[in-house]
C-alpha positions in Angstrom: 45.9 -63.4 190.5 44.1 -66.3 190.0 46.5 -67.3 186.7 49.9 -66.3 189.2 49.1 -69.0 192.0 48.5 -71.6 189.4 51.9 -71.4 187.7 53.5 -71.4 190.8 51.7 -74.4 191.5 51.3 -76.3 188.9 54.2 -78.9 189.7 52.4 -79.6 193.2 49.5 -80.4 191.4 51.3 -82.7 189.0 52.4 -84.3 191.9 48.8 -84.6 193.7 47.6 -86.0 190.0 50.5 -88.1 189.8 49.3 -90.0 193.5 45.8 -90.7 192.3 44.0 -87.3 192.1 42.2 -86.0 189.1 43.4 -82.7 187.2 40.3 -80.5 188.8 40.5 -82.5 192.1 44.3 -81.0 192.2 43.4 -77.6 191.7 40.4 -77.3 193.6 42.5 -78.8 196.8 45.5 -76.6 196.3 42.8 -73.4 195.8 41.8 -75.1 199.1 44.9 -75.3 201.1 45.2 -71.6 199.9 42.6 -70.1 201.2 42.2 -72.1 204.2 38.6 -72.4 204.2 35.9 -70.9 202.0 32.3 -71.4 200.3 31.6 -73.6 197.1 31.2 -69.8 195.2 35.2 -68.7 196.6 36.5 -72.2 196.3 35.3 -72.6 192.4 36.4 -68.8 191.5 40.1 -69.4 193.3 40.1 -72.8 191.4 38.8 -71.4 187.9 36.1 -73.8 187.5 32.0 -73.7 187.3 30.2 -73.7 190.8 28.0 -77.2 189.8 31.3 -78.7 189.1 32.9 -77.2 192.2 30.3 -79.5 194.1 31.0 -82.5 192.4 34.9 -82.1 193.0 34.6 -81.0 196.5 32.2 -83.9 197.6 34.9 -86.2 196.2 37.8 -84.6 198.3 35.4 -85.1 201.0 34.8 -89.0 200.1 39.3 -89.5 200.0 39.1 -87.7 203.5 41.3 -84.7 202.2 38.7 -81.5 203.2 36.1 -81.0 205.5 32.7 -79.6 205.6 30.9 -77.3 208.4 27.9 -75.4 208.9 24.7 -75.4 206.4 23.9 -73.9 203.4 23.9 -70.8 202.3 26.9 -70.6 204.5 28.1 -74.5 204.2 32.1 -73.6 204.4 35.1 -76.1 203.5 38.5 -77.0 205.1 41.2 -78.6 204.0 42.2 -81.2 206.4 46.2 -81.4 207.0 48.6 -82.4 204.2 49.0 -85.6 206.0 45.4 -87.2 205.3 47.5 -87.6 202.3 49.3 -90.8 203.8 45.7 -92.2 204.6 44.6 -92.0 201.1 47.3 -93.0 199.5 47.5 -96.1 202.2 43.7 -96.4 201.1 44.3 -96.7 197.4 47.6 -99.3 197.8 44.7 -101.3 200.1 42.4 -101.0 197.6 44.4 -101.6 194.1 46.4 -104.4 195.9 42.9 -105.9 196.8 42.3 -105.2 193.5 44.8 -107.2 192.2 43.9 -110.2 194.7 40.6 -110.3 193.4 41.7 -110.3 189.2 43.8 -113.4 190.3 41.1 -115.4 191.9 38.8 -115.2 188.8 41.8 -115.6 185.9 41.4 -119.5 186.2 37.6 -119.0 186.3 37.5 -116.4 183.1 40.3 -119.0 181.2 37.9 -121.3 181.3 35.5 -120.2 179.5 37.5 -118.5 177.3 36.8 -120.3 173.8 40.2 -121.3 172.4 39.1 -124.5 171.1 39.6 -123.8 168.0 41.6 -121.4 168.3 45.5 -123.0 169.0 47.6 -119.9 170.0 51.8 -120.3 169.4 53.7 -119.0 171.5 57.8 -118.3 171.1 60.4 -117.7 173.9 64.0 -116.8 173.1 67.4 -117.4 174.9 67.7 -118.4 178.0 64.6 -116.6 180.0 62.8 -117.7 177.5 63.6 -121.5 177.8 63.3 -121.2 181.2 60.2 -119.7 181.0 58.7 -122.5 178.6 59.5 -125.1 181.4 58.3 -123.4 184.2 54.9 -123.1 182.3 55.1 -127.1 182.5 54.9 -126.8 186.3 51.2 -126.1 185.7 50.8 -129.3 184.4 47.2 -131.1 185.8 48.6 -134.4 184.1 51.8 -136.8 183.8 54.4 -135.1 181.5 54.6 -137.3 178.4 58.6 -136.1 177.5 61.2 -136.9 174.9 64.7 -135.8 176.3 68.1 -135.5 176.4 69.6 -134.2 179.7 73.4 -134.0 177.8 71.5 -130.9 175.7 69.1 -129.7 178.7 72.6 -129.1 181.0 74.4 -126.8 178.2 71.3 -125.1 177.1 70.5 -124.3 181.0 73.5 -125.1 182.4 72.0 -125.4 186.8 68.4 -125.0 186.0 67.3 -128.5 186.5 68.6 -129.9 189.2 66.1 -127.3 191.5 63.4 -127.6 188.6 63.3 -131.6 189.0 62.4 -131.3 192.7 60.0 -128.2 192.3 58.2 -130.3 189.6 58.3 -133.3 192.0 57.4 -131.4 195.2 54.1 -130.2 193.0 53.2 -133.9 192.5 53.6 -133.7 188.6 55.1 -136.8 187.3 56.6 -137.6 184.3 57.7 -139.9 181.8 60.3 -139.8 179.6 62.2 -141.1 176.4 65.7 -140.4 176.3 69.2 -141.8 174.9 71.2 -143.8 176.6 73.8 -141.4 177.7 75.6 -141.1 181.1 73.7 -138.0 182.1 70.6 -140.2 181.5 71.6 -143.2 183.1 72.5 -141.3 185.9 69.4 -139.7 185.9 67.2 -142.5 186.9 68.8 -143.7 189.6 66.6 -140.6 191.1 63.7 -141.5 189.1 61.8 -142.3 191.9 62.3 -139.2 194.4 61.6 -137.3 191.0 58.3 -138.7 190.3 59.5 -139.9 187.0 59.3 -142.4 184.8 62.7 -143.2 182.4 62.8 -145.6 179.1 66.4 -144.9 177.6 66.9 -146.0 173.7 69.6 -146.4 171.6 71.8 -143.4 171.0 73.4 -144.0 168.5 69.7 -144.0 166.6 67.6 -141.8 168.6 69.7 -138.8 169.7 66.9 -136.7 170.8 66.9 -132.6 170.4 65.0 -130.6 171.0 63.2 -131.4 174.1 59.1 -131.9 173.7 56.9 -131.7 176.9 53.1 -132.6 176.1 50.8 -131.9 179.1 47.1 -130.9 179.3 46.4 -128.9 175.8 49.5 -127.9 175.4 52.8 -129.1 173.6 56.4 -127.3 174.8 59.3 -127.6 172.5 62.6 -126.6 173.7 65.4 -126.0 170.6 68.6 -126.1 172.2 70.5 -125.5 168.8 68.3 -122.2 167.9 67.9 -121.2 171.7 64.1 -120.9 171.6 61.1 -121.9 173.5 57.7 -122.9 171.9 54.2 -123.5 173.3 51.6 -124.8 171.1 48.1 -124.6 172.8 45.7 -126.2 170.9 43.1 -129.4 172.4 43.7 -131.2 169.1 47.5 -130.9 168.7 48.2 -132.1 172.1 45.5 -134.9 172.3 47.4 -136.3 168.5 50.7 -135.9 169.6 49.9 -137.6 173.3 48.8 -140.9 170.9 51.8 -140.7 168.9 53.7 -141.0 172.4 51.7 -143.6 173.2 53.2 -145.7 170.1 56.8 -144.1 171.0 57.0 -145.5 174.8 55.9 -148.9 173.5 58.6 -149.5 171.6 60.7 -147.3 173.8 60.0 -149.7 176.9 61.1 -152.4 174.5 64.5 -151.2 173.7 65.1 -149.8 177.3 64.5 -154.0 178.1 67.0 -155.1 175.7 69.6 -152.4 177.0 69.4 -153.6 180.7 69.1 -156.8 179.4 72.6 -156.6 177.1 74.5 -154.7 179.7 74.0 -157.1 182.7 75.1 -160.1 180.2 
């Protein structure tokens, strides 16, 4: 008998195990809703499991608010409560995991830091276009000026209506930026909203310094976005970024310089 009323209800129990119950806490509360009411002994035997593991089930039903106990032992009995204490567990267990999940954010930044990846520099590669877009929006975690070397011709057909929003996100987030770029019309155009955009523009020759791909250095880390091969790259490494930051030192220098003698030949 025993074997007949578990076949024909075992897909209930799936269900029950599927909403946060274990395999024996399913059966033992459908041998439950069964009989109605019954000892630890009549529960176990209807549920096909050991009486000390009948108590240990049954006291966690009791814990999710699912049964309900009366009367003392040797004649201690169990309910089951209604079908709909279901709603208040399972409302219990969203509050719980999404409190869960609340918590695991707050201490991410606190275990990343002291996670030793010092010498460790991770790579990390993005394709198409999610994954370009994904490299960029990882610079609007930037704690730092952007240190950039750009080309906004290539950035508009590789994400053709990204920026424009991204510019002012990155801007509303109080990252700045500065950035070495050819002189093209996107680019000139560009910094007439330099300043709204908390950025910084030195344009160069273009004829000499077409720039592609894009490189973003910020923090540890050093972004590379290859318009050509349609693939994003983060390189996390203390080291790499805190070299290639120098070398862009000695790149806006002479950057600045040319971006003088431009303005200086197109207003003769």
């Amino acid at each position: 008998m025993i074997r007949t009323i578990k076949s024909e209800h075992i897909k209930l129990e799936q269900s029950l195990i599927e909403i946060g119950l274990s395999n024996k806490e399913a059966g033992v509360y459908i041998a439950l809703l069964l009989l109605g009411h019954g000892t630890v002994s009549q529960i176990s035997r209807s549920a096909n499991i050991n009486r000390t593991t009948g108590y240990d089930i049954l006291d966690s039903l009791l814990a999710k608010g699912l049964i309900s106990i009366s009367g003392k032992e040797p004649k201690q009995e169990y309910t089951a409560e209604s079908p709909e204490s279901l709603d208040k567990f399972i409302s219990g267990e969203i509050r719980r995991k999404h409190e869960i999940l609340e918590k695991t954010k707050e201490i991410i930044p606190e275990l990343k830091s002291i996670h030793n990846i010092k010498d460790r520099p991770r790579v990390f590669f993005y394709e198409g276009r999610e994954g370009l877009e994904k490299v960029y929006e990882d610079t609007l975690t930037s704690t730092e000026t952007i240190r950039a070397y750009a080309n906004l011709e290539y950035m508009n057909i590789g994400l053709p209506g990204y920026f424009p929003e991204y510019f002012k996100r990155r801007a509303s987030r109080g990252i700045s930026i500065r950035a070495i770029g050819p002189e093209t019309e996107d680019n000139v155009e560009l910094t007439k909203r330099d300043i709204e955009e908390k950025r910084i523009t030195a344009l160069v020759p273009k004829n000499i310094f077409d720039i592609s791909p894009e490189i973003n250095i910020y923090d540890n880390k050093v972004m590379i976005a290859s318009w050509k091969e349609k693939l994003g790259i983060i390189i996390e490494s203390e080291e790499i970024a805190d070299s290639m930051k120098k070398i862009y030192e000695l790149a806006w220098a002479e950057a600045k310089r040319l971006d003088k003698e431009l303005k200086s030949s197109s207003s003769q």
